[in-house]
TIRO-2110 file (N, C-alpha, C; in Angstrom, 1 decimal):
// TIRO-2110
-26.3, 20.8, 5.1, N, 1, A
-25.2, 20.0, 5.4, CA, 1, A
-24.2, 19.9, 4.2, C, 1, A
-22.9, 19.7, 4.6, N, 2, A
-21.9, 19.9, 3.5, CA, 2, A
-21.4, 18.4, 3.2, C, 2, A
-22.1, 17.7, 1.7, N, 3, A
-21.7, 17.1, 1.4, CA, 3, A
-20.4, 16.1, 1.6, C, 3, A
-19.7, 17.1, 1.4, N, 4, A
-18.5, 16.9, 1.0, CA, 4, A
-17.5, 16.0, 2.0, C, 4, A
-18.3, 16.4, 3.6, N, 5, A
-17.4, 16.1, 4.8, CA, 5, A
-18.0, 14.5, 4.9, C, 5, A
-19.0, 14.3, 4.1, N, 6, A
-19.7, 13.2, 4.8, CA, 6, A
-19.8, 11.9, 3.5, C, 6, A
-19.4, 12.5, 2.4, N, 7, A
-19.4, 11.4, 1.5, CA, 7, A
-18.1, 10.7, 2.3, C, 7, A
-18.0, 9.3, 1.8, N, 8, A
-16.7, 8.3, 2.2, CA, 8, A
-15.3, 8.7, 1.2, C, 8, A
-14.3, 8.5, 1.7, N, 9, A
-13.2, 8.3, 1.1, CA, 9, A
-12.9, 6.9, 0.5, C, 9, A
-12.4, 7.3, -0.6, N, 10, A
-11.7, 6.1, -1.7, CA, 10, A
-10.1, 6.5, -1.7, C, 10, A
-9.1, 5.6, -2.5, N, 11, A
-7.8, 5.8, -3.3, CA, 11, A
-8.0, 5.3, -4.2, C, 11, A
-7.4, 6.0, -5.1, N, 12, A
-7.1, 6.0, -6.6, CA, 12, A
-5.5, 5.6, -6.6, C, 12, A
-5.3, 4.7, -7.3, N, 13, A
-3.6, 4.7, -7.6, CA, 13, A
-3.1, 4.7, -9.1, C, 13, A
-2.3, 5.6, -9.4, N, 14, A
-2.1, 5.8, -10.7, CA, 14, A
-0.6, 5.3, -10.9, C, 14, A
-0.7, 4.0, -11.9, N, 15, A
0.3, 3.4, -12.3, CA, 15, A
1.4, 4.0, -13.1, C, 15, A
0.6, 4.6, -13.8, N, 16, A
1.5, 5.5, -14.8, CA, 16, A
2.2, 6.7, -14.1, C, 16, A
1.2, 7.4, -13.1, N, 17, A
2.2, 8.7, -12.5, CA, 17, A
2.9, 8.2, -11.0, C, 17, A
2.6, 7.4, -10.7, N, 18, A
3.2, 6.6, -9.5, CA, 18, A
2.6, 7.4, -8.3, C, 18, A
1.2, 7.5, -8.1, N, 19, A
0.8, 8.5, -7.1, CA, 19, A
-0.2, 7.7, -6.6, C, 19, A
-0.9, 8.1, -5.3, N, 20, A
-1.9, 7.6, -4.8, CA, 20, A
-2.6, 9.1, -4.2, C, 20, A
-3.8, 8.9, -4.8, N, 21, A
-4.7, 10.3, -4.3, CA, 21, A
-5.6, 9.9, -3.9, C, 21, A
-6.1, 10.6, -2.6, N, 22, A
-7.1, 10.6, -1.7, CA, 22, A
-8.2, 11.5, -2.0, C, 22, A
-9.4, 10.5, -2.1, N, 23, A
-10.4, 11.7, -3.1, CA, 23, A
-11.4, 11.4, -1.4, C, 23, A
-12.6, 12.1, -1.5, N, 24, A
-13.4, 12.4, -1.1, CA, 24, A
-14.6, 12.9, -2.0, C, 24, A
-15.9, 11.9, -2.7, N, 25, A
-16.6, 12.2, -3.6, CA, 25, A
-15.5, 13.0, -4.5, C, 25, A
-15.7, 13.7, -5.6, N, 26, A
-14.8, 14.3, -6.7, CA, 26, A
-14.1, 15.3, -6.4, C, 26, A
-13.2, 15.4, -5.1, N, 27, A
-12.5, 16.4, -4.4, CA, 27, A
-10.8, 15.4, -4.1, C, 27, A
-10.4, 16.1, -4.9, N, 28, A
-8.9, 15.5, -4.3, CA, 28, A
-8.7, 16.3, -2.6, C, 28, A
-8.3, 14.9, -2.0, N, 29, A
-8.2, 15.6, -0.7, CA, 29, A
-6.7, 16.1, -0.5, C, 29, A
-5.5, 14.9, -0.9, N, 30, A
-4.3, 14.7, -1.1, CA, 30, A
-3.6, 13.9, -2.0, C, 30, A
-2.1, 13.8, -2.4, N, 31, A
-1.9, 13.2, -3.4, CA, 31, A
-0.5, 12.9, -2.9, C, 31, A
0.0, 11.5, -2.8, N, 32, A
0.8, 10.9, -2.5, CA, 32, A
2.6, 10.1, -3.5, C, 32, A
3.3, 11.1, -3.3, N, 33, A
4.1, 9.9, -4.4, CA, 33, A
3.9, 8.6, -3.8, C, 33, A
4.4, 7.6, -4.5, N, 34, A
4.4, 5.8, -4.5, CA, 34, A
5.5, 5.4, -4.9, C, 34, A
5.4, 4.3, -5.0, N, 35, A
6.2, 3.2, -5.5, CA, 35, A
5.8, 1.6, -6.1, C, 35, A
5.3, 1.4, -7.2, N, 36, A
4.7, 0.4, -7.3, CA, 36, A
5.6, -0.9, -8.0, C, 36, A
4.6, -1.9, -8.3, N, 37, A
6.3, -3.1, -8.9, CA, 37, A
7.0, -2.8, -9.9, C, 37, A
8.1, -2.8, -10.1, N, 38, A
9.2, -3.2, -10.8, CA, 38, A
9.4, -4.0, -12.4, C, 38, A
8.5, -4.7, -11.7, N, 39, A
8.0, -6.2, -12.5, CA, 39, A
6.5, -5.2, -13.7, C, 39, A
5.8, -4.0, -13.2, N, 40, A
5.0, -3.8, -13.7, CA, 40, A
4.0, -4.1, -13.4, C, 40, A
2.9, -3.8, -13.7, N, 41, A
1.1, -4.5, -13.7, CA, 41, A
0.5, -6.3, -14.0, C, 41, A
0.0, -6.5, -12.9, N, 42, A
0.1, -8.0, -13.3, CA, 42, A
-1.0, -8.2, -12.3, C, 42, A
-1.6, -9.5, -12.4, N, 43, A
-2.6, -10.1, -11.3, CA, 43, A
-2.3, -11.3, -10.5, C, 43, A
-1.4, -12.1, -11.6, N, 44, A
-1.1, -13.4, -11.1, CA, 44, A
-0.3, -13.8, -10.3, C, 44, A
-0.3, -14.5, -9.7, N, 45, A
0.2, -14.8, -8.0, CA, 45, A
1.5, -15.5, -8.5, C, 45, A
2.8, -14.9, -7.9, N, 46, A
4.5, -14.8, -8.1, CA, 46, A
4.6, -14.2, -9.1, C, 46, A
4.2, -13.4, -9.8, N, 47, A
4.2, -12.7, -10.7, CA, 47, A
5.2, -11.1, -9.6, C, 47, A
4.9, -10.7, -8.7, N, 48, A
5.5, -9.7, -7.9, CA, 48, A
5.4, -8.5, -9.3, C, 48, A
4.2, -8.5, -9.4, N, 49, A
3.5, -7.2, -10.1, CA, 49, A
2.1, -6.4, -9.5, C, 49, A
2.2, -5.3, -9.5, N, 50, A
1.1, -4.9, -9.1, CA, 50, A
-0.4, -5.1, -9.7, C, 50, A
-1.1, -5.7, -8.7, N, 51, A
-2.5, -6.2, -9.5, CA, 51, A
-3.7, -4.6, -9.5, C, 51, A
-3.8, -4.4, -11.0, N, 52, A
-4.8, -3.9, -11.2, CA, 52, A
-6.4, -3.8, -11.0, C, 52, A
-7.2, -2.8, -11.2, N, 53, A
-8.3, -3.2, -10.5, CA, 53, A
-8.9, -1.9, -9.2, C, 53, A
-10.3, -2.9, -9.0, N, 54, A
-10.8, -2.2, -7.7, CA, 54, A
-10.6, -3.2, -6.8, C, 54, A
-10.1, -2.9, -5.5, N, 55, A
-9.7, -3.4, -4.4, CA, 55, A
-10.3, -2.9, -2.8, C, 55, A
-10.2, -3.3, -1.9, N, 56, A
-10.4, -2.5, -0.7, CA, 56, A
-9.8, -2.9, 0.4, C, 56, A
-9.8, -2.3, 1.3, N, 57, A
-8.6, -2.4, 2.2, CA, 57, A
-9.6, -3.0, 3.4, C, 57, A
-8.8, -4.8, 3.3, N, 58, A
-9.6, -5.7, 4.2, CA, 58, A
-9.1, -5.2, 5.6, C, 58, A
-7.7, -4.9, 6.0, N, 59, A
-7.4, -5.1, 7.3, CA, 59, A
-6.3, -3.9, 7.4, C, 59, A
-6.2, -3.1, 8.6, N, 60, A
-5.4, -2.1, 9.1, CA, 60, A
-4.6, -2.5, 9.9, C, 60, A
-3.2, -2.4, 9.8, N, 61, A
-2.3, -3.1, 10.8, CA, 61, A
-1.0, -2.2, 11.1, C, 61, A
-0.8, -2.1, 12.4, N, 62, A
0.2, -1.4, 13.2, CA, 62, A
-0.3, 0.1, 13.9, C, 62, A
-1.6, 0.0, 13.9, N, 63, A
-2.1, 1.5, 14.5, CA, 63, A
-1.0, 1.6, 15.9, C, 63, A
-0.3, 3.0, 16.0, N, 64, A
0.6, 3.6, 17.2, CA, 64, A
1.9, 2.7, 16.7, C, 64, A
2.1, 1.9, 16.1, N, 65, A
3.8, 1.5, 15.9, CA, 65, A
4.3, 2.7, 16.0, C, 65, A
5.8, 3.4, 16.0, N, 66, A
6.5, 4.0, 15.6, CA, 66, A
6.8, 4.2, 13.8, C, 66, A
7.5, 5.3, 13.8, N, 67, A
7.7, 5.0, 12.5, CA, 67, A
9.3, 4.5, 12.0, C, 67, A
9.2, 3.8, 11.3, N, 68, A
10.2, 3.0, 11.0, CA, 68, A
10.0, 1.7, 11.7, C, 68, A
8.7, 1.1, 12.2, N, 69, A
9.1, -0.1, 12.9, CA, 69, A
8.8, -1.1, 11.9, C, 69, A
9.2, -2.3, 12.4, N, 70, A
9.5, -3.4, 10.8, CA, 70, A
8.3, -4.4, 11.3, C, 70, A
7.7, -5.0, 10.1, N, 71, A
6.7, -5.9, 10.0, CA, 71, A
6.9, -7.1, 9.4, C, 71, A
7.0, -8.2, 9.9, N, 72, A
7.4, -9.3, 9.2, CA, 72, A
5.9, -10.2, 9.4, C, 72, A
5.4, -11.0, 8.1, N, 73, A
4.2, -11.6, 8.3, CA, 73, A
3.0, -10.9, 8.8, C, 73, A
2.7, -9.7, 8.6, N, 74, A
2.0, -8.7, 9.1, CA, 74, A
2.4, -8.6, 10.9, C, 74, A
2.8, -8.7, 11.3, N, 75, A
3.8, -8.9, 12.9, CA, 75, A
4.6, -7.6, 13.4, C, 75, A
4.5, -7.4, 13.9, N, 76, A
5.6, -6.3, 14.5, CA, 76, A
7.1, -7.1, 14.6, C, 76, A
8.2, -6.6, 14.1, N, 77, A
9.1, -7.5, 14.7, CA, 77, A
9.8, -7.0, 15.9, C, 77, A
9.3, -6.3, 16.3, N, 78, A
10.1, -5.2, 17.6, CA, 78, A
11.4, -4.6, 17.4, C, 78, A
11.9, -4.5, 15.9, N, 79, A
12.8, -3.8, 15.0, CA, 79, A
12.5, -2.6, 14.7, C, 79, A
13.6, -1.6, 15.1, N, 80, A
13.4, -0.3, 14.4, CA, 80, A
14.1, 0.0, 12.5, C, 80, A
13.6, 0.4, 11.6, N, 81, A
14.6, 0.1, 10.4, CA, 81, A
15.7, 1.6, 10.7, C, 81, A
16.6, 0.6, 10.6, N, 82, A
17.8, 1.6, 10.5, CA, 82, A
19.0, 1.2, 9.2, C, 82, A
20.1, 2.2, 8.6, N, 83, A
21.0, 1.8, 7.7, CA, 83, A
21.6, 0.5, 8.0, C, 83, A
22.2, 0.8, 9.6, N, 84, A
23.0, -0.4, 10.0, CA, 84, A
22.0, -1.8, 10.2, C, 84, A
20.9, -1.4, 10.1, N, 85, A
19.9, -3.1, 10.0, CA, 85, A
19.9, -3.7, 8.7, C, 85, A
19.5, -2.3, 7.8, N, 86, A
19.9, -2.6, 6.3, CA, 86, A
21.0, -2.9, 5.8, C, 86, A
22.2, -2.8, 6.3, N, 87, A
23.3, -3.2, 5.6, CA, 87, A
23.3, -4.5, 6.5, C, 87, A
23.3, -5.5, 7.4, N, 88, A
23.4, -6.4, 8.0, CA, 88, A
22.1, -7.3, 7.1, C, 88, A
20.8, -6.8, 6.4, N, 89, A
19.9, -7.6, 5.8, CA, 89, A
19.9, -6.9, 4.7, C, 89, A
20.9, -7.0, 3.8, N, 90, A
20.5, -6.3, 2.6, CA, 90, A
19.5, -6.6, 1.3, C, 90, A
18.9, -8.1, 1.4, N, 91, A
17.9, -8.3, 0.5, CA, 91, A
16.6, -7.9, 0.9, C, 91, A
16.7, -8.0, 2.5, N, 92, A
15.0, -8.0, 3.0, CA, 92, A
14.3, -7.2, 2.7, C, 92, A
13.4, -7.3, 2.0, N, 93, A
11.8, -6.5, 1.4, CA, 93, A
11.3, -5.7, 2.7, C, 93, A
11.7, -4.3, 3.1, N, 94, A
11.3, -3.4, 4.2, CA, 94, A
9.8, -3.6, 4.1, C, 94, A
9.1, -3.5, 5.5, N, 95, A
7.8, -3.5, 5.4, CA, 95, A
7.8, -2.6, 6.4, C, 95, A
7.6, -1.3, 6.4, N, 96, A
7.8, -0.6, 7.8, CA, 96, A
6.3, 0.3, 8.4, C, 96, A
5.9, 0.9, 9.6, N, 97, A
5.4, 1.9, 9.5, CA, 97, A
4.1, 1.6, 10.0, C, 97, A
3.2, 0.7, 8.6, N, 98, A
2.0, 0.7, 9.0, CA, 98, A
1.5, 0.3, 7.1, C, 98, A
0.6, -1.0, 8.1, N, 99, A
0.1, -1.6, 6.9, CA, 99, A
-1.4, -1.8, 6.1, C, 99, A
-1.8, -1.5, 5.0, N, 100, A
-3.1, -1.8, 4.6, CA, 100, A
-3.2, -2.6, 3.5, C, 100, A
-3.9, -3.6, 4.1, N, 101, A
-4.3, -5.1, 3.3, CA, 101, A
-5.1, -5.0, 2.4, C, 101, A
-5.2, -4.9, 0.9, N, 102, A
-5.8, -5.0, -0.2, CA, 102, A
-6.5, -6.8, -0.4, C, 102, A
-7.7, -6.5, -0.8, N, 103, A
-8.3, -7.5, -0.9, CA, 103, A
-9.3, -7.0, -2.2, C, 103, A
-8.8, -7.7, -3.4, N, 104, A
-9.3, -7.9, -4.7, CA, 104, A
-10.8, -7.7, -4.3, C, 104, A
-11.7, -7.1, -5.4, N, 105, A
-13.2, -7.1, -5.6, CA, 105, A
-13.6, -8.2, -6.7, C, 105, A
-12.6, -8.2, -7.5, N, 106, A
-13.3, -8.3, -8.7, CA, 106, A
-13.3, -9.7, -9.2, C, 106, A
-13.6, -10.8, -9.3, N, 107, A
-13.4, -12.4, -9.2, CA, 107, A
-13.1, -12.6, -10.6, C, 107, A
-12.2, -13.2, -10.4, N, 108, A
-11.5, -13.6, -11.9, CA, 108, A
-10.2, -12.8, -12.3, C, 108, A
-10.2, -11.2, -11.8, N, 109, A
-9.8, -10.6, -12.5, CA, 109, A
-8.3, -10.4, -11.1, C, 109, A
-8.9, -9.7, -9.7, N, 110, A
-8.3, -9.9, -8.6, CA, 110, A
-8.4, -10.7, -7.5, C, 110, A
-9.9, -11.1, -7.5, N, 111, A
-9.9, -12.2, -6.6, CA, 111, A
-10.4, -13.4, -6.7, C, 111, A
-9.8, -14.2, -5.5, N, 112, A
-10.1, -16.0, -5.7, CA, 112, A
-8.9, -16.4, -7.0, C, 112, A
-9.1, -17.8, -6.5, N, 113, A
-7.6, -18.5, -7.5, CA, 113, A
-6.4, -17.6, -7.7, C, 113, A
-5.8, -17.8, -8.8, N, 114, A
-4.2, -17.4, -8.7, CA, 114, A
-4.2, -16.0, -9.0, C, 114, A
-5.0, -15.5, -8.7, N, 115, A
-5.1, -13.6, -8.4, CA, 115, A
-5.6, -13.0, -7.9, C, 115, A
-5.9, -13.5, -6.5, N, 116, A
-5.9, -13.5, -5.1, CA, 116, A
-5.3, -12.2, -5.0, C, 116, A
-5.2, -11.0, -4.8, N, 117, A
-4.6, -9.8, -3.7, CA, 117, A
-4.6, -10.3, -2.7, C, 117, A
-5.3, -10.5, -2.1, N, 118, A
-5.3, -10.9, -0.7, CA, 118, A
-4.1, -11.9, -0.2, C, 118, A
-4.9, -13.1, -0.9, N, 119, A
-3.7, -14.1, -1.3, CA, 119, A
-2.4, -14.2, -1.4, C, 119, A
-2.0, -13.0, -2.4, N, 120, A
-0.7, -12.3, -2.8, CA, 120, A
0.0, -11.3, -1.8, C, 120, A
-0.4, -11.5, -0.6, N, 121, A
-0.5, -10.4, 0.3, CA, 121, A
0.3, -9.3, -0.3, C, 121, A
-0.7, -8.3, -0.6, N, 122, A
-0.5, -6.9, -1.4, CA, 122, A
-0.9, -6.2, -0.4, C, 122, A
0.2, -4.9, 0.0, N, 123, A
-0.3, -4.1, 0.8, CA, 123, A
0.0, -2.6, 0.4, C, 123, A
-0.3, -1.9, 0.9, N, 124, A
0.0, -0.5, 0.9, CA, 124, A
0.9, 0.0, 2.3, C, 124, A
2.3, 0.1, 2.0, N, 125, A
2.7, 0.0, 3.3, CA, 125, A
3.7, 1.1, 3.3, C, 125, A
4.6, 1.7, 4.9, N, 126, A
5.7, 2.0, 4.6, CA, 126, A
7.2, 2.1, 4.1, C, 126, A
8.5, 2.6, 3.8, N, 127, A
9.4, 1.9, 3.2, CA, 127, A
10.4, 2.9, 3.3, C, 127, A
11.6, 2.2, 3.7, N, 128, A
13.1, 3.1, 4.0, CA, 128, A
13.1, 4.2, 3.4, C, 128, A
13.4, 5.4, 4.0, N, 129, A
13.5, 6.7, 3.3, CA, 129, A
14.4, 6.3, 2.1, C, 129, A
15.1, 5.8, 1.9, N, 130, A
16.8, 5.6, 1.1, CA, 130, A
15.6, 4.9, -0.4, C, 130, A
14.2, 4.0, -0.1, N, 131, A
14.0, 3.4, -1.3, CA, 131, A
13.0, 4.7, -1.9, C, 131, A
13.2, 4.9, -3.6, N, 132, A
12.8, 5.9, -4.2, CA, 132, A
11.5, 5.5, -4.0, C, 132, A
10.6, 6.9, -4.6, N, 133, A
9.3, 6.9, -4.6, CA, 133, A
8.8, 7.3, -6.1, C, 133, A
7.9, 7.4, -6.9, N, 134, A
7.7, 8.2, -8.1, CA, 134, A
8.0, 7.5, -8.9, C, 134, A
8.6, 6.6, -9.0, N, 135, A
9.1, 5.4, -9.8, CA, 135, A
9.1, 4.1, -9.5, C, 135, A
8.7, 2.9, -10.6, N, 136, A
8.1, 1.7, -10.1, CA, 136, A
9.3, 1.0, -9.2, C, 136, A
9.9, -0.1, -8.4, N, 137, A
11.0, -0.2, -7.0, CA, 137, A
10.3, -1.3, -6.7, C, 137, A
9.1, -1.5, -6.6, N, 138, A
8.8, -2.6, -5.3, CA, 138, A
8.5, -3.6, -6.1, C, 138, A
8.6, -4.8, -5.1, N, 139, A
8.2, -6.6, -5.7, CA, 139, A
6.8, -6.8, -5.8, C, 139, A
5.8, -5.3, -5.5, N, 140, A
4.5, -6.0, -6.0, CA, 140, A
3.4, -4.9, -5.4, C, 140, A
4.4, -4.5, -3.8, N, 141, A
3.2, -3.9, -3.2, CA, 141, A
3.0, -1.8, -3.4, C, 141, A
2.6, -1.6, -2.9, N, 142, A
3.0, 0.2, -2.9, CA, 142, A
3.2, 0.5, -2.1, C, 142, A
4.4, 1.0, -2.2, N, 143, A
5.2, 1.6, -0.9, CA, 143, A
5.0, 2.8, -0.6, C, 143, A
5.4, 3.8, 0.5, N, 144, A
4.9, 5.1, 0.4, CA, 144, A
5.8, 5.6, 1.4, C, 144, A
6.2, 6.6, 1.8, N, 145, A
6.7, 7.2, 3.2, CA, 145, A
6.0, 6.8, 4.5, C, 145, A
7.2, 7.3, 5.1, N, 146, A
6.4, 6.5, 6.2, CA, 146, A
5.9, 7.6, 6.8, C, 146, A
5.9, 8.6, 6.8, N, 147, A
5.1, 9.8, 7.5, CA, 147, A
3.6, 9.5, 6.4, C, 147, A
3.9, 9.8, 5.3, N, 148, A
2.7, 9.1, 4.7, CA, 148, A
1.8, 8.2, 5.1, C, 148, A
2.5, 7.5, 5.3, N, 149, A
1.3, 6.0, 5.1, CA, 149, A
0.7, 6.4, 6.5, C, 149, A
1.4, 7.0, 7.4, N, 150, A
0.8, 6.8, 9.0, CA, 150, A
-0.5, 7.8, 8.5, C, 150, A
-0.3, 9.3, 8.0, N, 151, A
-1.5, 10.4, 7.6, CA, 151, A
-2.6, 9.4, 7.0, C, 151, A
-1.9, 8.3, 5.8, N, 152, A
-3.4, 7.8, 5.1, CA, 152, A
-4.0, 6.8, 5.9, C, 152, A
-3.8, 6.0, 6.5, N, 153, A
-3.7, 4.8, 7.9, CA, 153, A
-4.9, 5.8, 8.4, C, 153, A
-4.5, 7.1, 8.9, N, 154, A
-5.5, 7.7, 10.0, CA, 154, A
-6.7, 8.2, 9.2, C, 154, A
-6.7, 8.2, 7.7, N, 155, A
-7.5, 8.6, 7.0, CA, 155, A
-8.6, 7.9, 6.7, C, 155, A
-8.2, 6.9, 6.6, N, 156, A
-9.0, 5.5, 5.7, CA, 156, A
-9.6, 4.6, 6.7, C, 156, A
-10.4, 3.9, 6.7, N, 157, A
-11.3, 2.7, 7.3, CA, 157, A
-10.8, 1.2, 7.1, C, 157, A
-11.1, 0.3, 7.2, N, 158, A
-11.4, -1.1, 6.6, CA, 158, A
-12.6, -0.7, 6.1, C, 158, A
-12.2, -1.0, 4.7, N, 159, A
-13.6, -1.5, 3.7, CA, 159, A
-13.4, 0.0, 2.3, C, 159, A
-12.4, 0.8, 2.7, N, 160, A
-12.6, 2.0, 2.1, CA, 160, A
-11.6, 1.4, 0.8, C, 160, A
-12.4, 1.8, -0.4, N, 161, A
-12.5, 1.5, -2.4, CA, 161, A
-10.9, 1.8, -2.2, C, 161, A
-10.0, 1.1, -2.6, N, 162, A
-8.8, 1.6, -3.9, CA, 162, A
-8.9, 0.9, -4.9, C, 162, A
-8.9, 2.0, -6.1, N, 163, A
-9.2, 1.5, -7.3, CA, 163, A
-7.3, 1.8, -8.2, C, 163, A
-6.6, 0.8, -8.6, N, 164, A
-5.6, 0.4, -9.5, CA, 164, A
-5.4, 0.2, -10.6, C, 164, A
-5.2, 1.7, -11.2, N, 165, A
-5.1, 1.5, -12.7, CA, 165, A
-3.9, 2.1, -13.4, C, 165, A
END
């Protein structure tokens, strides 16, 4: 039997290269540009920094959406993102695509009290073609393409490791 097909998938996110790679036991499977916070590395709640750490992905949200469709409160908003929606909302934080809910492991460090991931609703989600990738951009969460995030969405489980460093 070949190992390889049957060990579980994890992500790895690399703060410094702005990437998210899909390992399978010590086999990169794929490797993702990102976009992580702005603000930098951080745990604490309004802080709109990315929380370091091991994490895992409590909940999968928008399986079959379209791509570019907008999420408000983890919600569908029955919005497609377009330029002309973005220039009519030009501060709104895009949440497009398809969402995965991060939920801290590690107590103290990510989870429970004011560093909560979960809490912080931190997701791995998708994001206007027009917002860069490979460089830090977002208020907290990682952004990714949205052709992306749908391939990692179909990849990954609830419960499957990303580790944030």
């Amino acid at each position: 039997m070949d190992r390889s097909r049957t060990e579980p998938v994890r992500l790895a996110v690399s703060l410094a290269a702005q990437t998210l790679t899909l390992l399978r036991g010590a086999d990169v499977v794929k490797t993702y540009a990102v976009s992580t916070s702005k603000h930098g590395a951080g745990e604490v709640a309004g802080s709109f920094k990315t929380p370091r750490g091991r994490h895992i992905i409590r909940a999968k949200i928008g399986a079959g959406a379209p791509l570019n469709a907008v999420f408000r409160g983890r919600r569908p908003t029955g919005e497609i993102y377009s330029a002309e929606l973005a220039q009519e909302q030009p501060d709104r934080d895009w949440i497009l695509t398809r969402i995965l809910w991060l939920s801290g492991t590690e107590i103290g460090k990510n989870r429970l009290g004011k560093v909560d991931t979960m809490r912080r609703y931190i997701y791995i989600h998708g994001a206007p073609d027009t917002e860069p990738l490979g460089s830090p951009s977002s208020i907290g969460c990682i952004r990714m393409a949205n052709c992306d995030v749908v391939e990692l969405f179909d990849s990954v489980e609830a419960g499957t490791i990303v580790d944030i460093a």
